[in-house]
C-alpha positions as CSV (number, residue, x, y, z in Angstrom):
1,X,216.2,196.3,62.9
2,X,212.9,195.4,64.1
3,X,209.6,194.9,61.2
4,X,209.4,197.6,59.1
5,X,207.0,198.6,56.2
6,X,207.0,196.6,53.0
7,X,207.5,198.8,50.1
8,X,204.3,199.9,47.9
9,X,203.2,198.4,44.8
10,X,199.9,196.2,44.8
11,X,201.4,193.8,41.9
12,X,203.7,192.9,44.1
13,X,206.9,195.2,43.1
14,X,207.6,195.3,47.4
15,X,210.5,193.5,48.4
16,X,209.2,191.7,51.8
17,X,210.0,194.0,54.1
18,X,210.6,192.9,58.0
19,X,213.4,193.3,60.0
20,X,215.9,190.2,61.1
21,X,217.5,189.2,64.9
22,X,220.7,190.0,64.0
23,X,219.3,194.0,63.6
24,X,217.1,193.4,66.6
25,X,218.2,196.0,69.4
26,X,220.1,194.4,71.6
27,X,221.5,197.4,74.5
28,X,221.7,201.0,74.1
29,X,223.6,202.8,71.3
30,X,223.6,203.8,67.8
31,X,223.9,202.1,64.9
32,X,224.1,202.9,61.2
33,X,222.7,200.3,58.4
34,X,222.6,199.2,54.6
35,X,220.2,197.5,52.9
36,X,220.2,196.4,49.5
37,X,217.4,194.5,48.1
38,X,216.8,193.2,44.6
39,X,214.2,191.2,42.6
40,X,212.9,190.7,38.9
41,X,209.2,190.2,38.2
42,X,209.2,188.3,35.1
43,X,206.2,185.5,35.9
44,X,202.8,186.6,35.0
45,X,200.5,185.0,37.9
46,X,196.4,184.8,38.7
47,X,194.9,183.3,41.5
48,X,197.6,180.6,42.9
49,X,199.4,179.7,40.0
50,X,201.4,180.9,37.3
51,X,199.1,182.4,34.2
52,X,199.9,183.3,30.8
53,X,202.5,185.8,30.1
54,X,199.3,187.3,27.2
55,X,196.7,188.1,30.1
56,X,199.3,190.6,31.7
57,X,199.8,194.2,29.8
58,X,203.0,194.2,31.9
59,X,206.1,192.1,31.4
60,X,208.9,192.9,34.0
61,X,209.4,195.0,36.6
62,X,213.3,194.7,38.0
63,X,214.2,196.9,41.4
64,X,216.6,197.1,43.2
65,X,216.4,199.1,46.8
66,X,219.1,200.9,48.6
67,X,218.3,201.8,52.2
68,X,220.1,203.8,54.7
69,X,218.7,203.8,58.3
70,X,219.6,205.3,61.3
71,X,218.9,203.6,65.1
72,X,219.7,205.2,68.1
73,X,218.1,203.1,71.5
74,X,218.8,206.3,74.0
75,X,218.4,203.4,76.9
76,X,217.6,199.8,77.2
77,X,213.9,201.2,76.8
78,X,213.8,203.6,74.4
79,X,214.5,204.6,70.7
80,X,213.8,205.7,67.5
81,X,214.8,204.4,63.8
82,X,214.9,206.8,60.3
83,X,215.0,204.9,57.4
84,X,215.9,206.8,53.8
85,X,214.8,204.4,50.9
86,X,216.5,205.1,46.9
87,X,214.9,202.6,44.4
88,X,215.8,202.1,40.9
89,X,213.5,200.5,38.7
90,X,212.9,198.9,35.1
91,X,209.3,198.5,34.0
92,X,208.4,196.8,30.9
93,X,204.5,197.2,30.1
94,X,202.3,197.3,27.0
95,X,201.3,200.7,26.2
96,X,203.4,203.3,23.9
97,X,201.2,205.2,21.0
98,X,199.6,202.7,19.8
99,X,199.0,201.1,23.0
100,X,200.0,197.9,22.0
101,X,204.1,198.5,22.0
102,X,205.8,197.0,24.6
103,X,208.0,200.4,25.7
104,X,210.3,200.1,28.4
105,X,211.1,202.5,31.1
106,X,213.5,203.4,33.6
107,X,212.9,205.4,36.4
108,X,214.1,206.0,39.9
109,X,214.1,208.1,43.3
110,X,214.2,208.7,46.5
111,X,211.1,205.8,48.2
112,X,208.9,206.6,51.2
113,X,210.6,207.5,54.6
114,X,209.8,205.7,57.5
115,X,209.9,207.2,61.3
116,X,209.4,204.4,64.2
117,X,210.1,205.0,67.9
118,X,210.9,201.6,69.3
119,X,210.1,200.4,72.9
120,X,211.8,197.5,74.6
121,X,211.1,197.8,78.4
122,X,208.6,194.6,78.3
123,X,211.5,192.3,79.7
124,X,214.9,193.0,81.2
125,X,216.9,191.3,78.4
126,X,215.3,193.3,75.7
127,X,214.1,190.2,74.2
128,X,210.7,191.9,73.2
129,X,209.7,194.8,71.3
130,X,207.0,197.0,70.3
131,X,207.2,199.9,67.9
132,X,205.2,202.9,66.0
133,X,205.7,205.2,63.4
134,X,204.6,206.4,60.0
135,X,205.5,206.0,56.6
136,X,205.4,209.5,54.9
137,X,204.8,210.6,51.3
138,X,208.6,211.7,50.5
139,X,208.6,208.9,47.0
140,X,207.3,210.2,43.6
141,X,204.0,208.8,42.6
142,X,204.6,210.6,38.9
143,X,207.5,208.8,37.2
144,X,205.8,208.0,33.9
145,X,206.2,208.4,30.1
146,X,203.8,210.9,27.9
147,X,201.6,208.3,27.5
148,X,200.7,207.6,31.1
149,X,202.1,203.4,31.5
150,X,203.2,203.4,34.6
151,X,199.9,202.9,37.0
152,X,200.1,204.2,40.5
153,X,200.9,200.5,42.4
154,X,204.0,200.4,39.8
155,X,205.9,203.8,41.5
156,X,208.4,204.4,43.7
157,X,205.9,206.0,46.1
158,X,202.5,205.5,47.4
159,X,201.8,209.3,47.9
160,X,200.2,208.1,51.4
161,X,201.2,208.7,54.6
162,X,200.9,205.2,56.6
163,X,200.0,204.4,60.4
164,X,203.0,201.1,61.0
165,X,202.1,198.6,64.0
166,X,204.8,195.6,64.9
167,X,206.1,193.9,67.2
168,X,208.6,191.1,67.4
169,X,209.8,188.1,70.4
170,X,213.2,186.4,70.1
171,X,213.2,182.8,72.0
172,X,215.6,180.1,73.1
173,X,214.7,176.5,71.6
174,X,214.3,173.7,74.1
175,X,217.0,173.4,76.5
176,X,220.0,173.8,73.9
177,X,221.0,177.7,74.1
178,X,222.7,177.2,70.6
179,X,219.3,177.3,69.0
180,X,217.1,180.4,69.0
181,X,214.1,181.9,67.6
182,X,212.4,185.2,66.6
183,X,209.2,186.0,65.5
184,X,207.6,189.3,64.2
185,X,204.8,191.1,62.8
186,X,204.2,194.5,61.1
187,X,200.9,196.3,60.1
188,X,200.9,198.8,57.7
189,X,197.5,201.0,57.1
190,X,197.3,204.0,55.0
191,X,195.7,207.0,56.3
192,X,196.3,209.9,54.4
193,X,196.2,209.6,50.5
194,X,196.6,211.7,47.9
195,X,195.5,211.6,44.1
196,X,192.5,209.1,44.4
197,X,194.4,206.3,45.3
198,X,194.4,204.1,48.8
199,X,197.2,201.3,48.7
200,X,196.0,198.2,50.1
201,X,196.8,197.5,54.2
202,X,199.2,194.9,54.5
203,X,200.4,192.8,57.3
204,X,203.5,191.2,57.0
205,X,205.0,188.4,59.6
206,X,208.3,186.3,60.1
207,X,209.0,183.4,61.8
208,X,212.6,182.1,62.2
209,X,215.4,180.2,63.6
210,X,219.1,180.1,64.3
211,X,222.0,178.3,65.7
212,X,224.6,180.8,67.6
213,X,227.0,178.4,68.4
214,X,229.1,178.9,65.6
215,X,232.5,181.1,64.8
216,X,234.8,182.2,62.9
217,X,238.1,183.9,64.9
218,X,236.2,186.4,66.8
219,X,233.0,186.4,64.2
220,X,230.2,184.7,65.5
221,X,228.1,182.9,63.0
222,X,224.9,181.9,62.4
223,X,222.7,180.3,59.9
224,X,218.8,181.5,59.7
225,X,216.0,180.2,58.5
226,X,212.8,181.8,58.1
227,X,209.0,181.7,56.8
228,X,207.5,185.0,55.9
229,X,204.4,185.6,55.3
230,X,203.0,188.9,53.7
231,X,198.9,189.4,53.2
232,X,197.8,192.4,51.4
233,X,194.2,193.8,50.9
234,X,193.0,195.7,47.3
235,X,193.8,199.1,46.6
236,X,191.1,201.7,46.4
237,X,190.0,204.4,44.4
238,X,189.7,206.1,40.9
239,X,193.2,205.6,40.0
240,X,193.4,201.8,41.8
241,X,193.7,198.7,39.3
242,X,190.7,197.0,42.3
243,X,189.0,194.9,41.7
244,X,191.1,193.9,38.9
245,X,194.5,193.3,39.9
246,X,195.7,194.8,43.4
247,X,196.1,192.3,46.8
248,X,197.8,189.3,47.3
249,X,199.0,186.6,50.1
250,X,202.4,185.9,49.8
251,X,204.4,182.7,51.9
252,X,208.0,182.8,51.7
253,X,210.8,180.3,52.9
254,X,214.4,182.2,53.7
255,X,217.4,180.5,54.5
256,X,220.1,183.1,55.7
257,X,223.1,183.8,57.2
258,X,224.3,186.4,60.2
259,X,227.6,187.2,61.0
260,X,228.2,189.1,64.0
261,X,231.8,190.7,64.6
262,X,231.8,193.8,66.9
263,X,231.2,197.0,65.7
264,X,229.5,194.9,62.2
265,X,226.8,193.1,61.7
266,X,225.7,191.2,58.3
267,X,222.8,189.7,57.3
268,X,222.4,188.2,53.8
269,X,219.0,185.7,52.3
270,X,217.8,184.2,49.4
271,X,214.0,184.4,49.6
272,X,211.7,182.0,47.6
273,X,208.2,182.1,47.3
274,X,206.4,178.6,48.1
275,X,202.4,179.7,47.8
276,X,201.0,182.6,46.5
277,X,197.8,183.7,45.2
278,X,197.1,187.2,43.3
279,X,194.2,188.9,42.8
280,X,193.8,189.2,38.6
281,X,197.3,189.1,36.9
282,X,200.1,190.3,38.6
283,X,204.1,189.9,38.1
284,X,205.7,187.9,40.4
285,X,209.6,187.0,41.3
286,X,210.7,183.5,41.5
287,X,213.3,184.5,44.0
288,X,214.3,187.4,45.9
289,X,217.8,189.0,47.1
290,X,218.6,190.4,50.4
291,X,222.1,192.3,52.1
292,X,222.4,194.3,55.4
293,X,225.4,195.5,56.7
294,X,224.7,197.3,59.8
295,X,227.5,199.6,61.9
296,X,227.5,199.8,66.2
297,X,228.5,203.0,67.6
């Protein structure tokens, strides 16, 4: 899978979302893929460091993402990738009738669908990419309780359709052809919103390495590691918590593991933030969970 769209929420609720070289098309054919994500907001931070959990109305927000995508490269130059999201999600907030009662809700739902064509005709080894596409409106933007808790950055959907820019390079390292790298990018800008609200535009960008020389019986493996970086602009509009607590720059370090065993592919991280800095008080995860299994036809 090349870089796809983060997932929307300004308090940064999105898993980091880009793709990983062992996804990265690598010949024509189809291929099938599940990814689960998980993480569990539970640290109340402002500015760069960690902030008292009494200047942040919410308390914890724990998702878990299910994705099922769909790539077919019709050539060794073109192809296209569907990607169906589900999300589950527990939000604990201050609100209730009194609005001061921590109430805690559960809610989930089909996320936004993403549709990218994919182009990898720059160099005859498919080592490069480029792709384009759109993130549509297909998640709900009105899970919520009768007291309206849930802000729009805290659901499933954005209810905006999204223009998505990325690219991505794999490399060898040096003269040793056990070692590799990748590196990608991703640029996702709304353009159609609904419901006085603009989520933020976000790029997101990767950086990694690998050693291939490994296996085990016919399963080649690999172990990753990767920096991610994710930057975020405010959100806009009546229903927008901007200036007060929407945008964000995110640096994360992931060491992985691939293992490659024809028709499967599996990728599995553990992804911990090392610098981050929030506009007002947002919930952030400590660490972050990562599975794809992906299927060659």
């Amino acid at each position: 899978m090349a870089p796809r769209a983060a997932r929307a929420c300004a308090c940064g609720c999105g898993i980091y979302e880009v793709g990983t070289n062992a996804m990265f098309p690598g010949g024509s054919g189809v291929m099938a893929f599940l990814d689960y994500d998980y993480q569990d907001q539970n640290r109340n931070w402002s500015g760069s460091s960690e902030a008292p959990a009494a200047d942040n109305g919410d308390k914890d927000i724990r998702t878990s993402w299910f994705t099922l995508g769909y790539q077919d490269m019709f050539n060794r130059a073109w192809g296209i990738r569907v990607e169906l999201p589900y999300e589950r999600r527990k939000f604990e907030t201050t609100g209730g009738a009194t609005g001061s009662e921590i109430v805690s809700l559960n809610f989930s739902g089909i996320g936004d669908i993403r549709v990218q064509g994919i182009y990898t005709g720059l160099s005859p080894d498919m080592s490069s990419g480029l792709m384009t596409g759109l993130k549509l409106p297909t998640g709900s933007y009105r899970n919520n309780d009768a007291y309206g808790d849930v802000d729009r950055d805290s659901q499933i959907g954005s209810g905006s359709t999204d223009l998505l820019l990325g690219g991505y390079r794999r490399f060898n390292v040096g003269t040793d052809y056990g070692w590799s790298g990748f590196m990608q990018g991703l640029l996702d800008v709304p353009l159609l919103t609904q419901v006085r609200y603009r989520p933020g535009t976000e790029f997101d960008a990767a950086l990694g390495i690998y050693y291939n020389g490994w296996s085990i019986g016919s399963a080649l493996v690999s172990p990753v590691a990767q920096a991610k970086l994710a930057i975020r602009g405010g959100d806009a509009g009546a229903n927008a918590s901007y200036p007060v607590a929407s945008g964000f720059e995110r640096l994360i370090l992931s060491p992985g593991i691939e293992i490659d065993r024809h028709p499967f592919k599996v990728y599995a991280d553990v992804e911990m933030p090392v610098y981050q800095r929030f506009t007002g008080n947002q919930l952030a995860a400590s660490v972050l969970f990562r599975l794809e299994i992906g299927y060659m036809f």
